[in-house]
N, C-alpha and C positions, 0 to 999 in steps of 0.2 A: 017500403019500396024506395021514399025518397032518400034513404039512409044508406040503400046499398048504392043508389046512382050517386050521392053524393061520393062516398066509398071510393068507388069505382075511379071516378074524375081525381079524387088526389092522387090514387096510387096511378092513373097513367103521368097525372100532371107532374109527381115524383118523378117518373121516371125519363119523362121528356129532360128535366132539369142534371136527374142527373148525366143521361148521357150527351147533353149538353156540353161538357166538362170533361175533359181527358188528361189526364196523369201519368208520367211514365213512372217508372222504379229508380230511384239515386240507387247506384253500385259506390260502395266508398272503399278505397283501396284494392286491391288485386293479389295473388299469387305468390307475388315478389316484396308487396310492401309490410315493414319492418312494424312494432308497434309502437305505438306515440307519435308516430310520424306525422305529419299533418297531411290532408289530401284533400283533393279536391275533384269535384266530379258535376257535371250538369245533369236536369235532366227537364221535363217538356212540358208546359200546361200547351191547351189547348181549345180555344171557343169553338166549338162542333156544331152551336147553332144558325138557323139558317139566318134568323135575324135577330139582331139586339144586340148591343155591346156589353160586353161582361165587364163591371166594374167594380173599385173596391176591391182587390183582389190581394188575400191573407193567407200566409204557411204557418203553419201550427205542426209540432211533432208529436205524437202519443203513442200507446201500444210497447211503452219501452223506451222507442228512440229518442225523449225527453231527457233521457238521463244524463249527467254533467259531464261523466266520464265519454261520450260522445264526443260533446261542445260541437252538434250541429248548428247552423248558422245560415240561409241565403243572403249571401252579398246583396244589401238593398239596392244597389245600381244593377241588378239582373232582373229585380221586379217591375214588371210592367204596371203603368198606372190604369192602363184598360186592354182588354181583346176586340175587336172586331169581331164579326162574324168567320168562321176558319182559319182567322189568325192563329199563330204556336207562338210562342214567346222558350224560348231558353233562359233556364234558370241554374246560378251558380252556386255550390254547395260546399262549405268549407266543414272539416270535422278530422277528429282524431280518434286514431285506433288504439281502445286501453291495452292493459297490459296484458288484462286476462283474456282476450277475446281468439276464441280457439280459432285454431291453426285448417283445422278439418272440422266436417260434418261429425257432433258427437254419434250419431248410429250408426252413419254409413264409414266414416273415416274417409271422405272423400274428401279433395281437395277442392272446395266449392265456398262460394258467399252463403254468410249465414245472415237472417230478417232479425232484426235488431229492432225492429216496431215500425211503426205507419207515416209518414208526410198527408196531412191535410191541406188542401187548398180551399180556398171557400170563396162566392165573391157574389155580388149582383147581378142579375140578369133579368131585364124585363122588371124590374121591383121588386125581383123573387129574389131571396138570398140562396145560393145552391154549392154543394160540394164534391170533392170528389178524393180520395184517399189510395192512396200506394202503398205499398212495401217500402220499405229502406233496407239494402243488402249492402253490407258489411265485408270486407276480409283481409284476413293475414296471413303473414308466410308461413308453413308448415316447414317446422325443423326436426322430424321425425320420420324417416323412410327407412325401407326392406333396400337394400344397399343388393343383396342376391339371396337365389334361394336353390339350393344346391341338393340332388338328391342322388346317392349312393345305393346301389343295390346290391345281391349275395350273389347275382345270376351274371356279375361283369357287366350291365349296365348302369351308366350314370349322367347327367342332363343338369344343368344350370337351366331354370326354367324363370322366365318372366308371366306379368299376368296375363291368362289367358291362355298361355299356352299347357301343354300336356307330357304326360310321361308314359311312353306306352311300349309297347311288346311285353308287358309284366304276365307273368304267370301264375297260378294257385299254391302260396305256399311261399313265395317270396320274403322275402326280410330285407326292405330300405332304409339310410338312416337319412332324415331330412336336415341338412340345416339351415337356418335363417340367421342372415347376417342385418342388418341394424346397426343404424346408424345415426346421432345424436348431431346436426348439422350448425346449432350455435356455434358461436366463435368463442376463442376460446380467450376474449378480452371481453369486460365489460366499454359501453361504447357511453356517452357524455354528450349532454346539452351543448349549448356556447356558454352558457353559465358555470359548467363544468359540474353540473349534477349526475348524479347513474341512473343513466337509463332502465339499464340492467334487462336491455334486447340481448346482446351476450354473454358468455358465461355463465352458462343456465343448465343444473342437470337438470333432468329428464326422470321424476318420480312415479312411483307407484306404474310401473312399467308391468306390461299385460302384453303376452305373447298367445293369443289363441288359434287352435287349427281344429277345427270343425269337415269332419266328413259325412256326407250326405247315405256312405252306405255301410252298413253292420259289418262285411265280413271284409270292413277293412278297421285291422287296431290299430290307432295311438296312445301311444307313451312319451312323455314329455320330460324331459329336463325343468329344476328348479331352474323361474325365471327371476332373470339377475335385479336388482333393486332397484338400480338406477343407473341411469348412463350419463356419464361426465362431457362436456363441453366438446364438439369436436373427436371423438372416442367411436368407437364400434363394439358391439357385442354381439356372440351368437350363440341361438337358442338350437338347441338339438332336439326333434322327434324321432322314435323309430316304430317304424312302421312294420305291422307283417300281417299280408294277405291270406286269408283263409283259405285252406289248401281244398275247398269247395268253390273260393270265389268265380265267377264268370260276370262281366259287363266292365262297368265303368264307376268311378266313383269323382264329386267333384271336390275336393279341399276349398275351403275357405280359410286363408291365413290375415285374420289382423293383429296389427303392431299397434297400441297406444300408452302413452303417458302423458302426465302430467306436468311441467315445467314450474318451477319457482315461484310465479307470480298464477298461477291455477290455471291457463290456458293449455289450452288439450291440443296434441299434438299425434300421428299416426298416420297408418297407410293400412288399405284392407287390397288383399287380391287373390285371386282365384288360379285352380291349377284344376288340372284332371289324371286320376290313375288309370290306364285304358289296362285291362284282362284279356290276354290273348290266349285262346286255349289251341293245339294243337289238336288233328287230328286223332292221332297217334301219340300219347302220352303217357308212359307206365314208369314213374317214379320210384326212386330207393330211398324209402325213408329210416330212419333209426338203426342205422347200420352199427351191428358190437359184434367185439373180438372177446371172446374167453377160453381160456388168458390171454391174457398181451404179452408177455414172454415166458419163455421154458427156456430149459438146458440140451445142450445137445449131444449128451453122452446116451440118452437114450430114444425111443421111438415116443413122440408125443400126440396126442389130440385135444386139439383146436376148437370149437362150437362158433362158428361164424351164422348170426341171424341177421335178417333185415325185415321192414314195414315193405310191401310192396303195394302202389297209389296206382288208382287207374284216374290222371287226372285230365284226358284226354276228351276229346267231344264224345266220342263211341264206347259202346260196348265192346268188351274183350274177351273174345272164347280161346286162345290160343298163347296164352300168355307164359312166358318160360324165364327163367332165372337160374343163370349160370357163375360160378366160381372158378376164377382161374388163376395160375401164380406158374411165371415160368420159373421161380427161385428154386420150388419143388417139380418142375413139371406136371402141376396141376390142373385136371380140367372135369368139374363137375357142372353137373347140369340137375334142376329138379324136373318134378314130373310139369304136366302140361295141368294151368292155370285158366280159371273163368273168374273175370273180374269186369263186373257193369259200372258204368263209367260214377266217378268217386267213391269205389267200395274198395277196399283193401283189403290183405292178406298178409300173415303171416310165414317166411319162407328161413330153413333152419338146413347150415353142411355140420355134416363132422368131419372134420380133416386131420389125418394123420401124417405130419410133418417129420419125417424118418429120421433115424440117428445120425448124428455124424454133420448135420445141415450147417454150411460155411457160416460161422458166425455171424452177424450183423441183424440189417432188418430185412424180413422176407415179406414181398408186398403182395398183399390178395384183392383182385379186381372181382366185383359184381357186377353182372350184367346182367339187364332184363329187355326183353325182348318182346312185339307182340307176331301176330302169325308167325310163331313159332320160330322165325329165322331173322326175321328185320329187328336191328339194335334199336334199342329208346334211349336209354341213358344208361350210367355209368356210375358204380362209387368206388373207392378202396379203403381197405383199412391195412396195419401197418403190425407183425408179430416182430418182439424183439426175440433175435437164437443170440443165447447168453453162450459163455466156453463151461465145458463138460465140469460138472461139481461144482460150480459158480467159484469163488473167491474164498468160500469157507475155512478148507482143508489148507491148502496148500498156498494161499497168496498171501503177500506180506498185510494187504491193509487189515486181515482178521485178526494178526497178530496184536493190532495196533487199537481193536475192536475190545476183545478180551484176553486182555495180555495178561490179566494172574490165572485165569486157568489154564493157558498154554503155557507159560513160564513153568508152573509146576507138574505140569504133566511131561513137558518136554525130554526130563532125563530118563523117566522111567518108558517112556514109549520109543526111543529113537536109541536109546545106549545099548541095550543088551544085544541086539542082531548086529552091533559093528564090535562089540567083543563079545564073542559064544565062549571063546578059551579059557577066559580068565573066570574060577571059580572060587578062590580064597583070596585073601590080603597078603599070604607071602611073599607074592610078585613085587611089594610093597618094601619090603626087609631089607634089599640092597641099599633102598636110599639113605639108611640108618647106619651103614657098618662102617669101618676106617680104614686109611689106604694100609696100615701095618698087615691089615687077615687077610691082603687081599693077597693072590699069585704073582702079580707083578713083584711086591716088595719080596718075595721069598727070591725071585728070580736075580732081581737088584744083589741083594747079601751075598748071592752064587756068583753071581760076576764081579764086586766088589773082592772076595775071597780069595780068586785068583788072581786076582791084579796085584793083590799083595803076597803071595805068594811067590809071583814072580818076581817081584821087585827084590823079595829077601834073599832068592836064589843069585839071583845078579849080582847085589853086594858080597854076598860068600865068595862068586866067581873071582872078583877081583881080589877079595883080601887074598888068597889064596896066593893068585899069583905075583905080587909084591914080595912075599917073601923068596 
């Protein structure tokens, strides 16, 4: 019994003593300060007793904060040689931020003081020696931020989103691509003592770099981009995800995006922040999914058919007894419709046209609209697909690029196919013989000799004329 009353008496007498004794936390450096830098920061003992002067009064660092790379210190001219009874005394604290001492909370990535180990105080009171211990919180600049965070959708929505806030009207079935821009805030000089040593606060990549996005719900995917290795001094880089919502999803999901890496001297640097994908479902929702054209072009020298199919989604809050899906295309004056559809909400259906696109159809492209519909008359959505009308016999026969295609088969077919129907007349080579014979066999030269013949003829008559009458 006398062992527990003894007992008893030290652990109150402990505890009178120690809250006798009060201690704040030294914060050494902030947000903004660089590392090596020297700093300085107070912080408070306290005599809380009602009576007795606290004396002898000693700081001691352990848990850590002992370590050289510190070089904590209280300026002896801030120690008091006694407390009075609810006297505080301020105490001044000189120390330096190493090289390696992270930028952010390693779990959180948060930009906060990290406990670096304990400050004792210890001193007399009453004859009793008594103590009392704090935290020591540390910090340095984080040079590692989400610079923006960007997200693109398939539906024509897109949003630059900061943390906290959200990306919403998304629908079942969506496809976003996210990107995170990152940004490596060193400078891009190394910076120097007065002794002109390197610091080497600047000009520091940024290693073993870690882009993660975490979502809190299954029927949202990520897919990620390889992330880049490191980022150079003053530099940016960005990380791409895409995202695509299951064409089942409804609610919300929350993203978690953190950025970390490592710097030169092993000080951890990053930013974590949070987004939200809000699922908005519509009342009335009957989606065209997997829309195909077969074929995608024909000729238009004759009458052709088309096989136009789609997925049809009922991605909407309700059930759908009334559900209709129609094809149209003014290029042919086309307007089909299928029969009347029951689709309970995320069930799907198969819906199949045959279309006969008639001869003769203006070349180009001829465009086919789907449309689905619920109570029978009210539009939901919209797709098209797109048939090439090629010209009548495509290029084959008759255009030059075929020639140019298989030019030794048409080169040699060429005479025997295209010569005979532009000469039918000609059935032998003596057509051939004139270009062989001489101008002597021809009629002209006989005709030449006959008029030659009389020329001289006449000429000999004329000389007769005259001799004659000379005499």
């Amino acid at each position: 019994m006398r062992k527990i009353v003894t007992t008893l008496l030290f652990i109150a007498l402990f505890a009178v003593a120690a809250t006798a004794l009060e201690v704040t936390s030294p914060l050494m450096g902030n947000d903004r300060h660089d590392r090596l830098s020297g700093v300085e920061t107070t912080f408070t003992v306290r005599n809380s007793n009602a009576s007795g002067n606290l004396t002898n009064i000693q700081v001691t660092f352990t848990a850590g904060a002992e370590n050289a790379k510190y070089a904590l210190q209280v300026i002896p001219l801030s120690l008091p040689s006694q407390l009075t009874p609810g006297e505080t005394a301020s105490l001044r604290l000189n120390g330096t931020i190493p090289l390696d001492h992270p930028g952010v909370n390693p779990s959180t990535l948060n930009e906060e003081s990290i406990v670096i180990g304990q400050v004792t105080v210890t001193g007399i009171l009453n004859g009793t020696q008594i103590s009392q211990s704090a935290n020591v919180f540390m910090q340095a600049v984080n040079q590692l931020r989400v610079k923006k965070v960007r997200v693109d959708c398939d539906n024509g929505k897109s949003k630059s989103l900061d943390d906290g806030d959200k990306m919403d009207q998304l629908r079942p079935g969506d496809k976003c691509t996210i990107e995170v821009e990152i940004e490596n805030r060193f400078d891009d000089d190394d910076r120097q003592d007065s002794l002109g040593r390197d610091l080497k606060i600047g000009d520091l990549d940024i290693e073993r770099l870690l882009v993660d996005f975490d979502l809190s719900n299954q029927d949202f995917d990520i897919d990620e981009d390889d992330d880049p290795d490191e980022i150079g001094p003053n530099d940016e880089e960005t990380v791409t995800f895409e995202l695509e919502i299951d064409t089942e999803a409804d609610g919300s999901a929350s993203a978690d995006i953190r950025v970390s890496g490592t710097d030169e001297n092993g000080a951890i640097h990053g930013e974590s922040l949070s987004i939200r994908f809000e699922v908005e479902r519509l009342s009335h929702d009957v989606q065209i999914r997997s829309l195909r054209l077969t074929p995608t072009r024909i000729e238009a020298c004759r009458d052709s058919t088309v096989s136009i199919s789609a997925n049809v989604l009922n991605q909407g809050k309700r059930n759908e007894d009334e559900v209709r899906v129609e094809v149209t295309s003014p290029d042919i004056n086309l307007a089909q419709s299928s029969s009347l559809l029951e689709l309970d909400k995320d069930d799907s259906t198969g819906v199949s046209f045959d279309v006969v696109v008639p001869k003769n159809t203006k070349e180009g492209v001829v465009r086919f609209d789907v449309k689905s519909y619920y109570d029978e008359i009210a539009q939901s959505n919209v797709a098209s697909v797109e048939l090439l009308v090629e010209n009548c016999g495509g290029s084959t026969e008759e255009e030059p690029p075929v020639v140019v295609q298989q030019p030794p088969v048409i080169i040699e077919q060429q005479p025997v196919v295209q010569q005979p129907p532009q000469q039918p007349s000609i059935p032998t080579t003596p057509v051939v013989a004139p270009r062989n014979s001489s101008f002597t066999d021809s009629p002209a030269y006989t005709a030449l000799l006959a008029v030659i013949s009389i020329i001289v003829a006449i000429i000999v008559i004329v000389l007769i004329v005259l001799l004659v009458r000379k005499k």
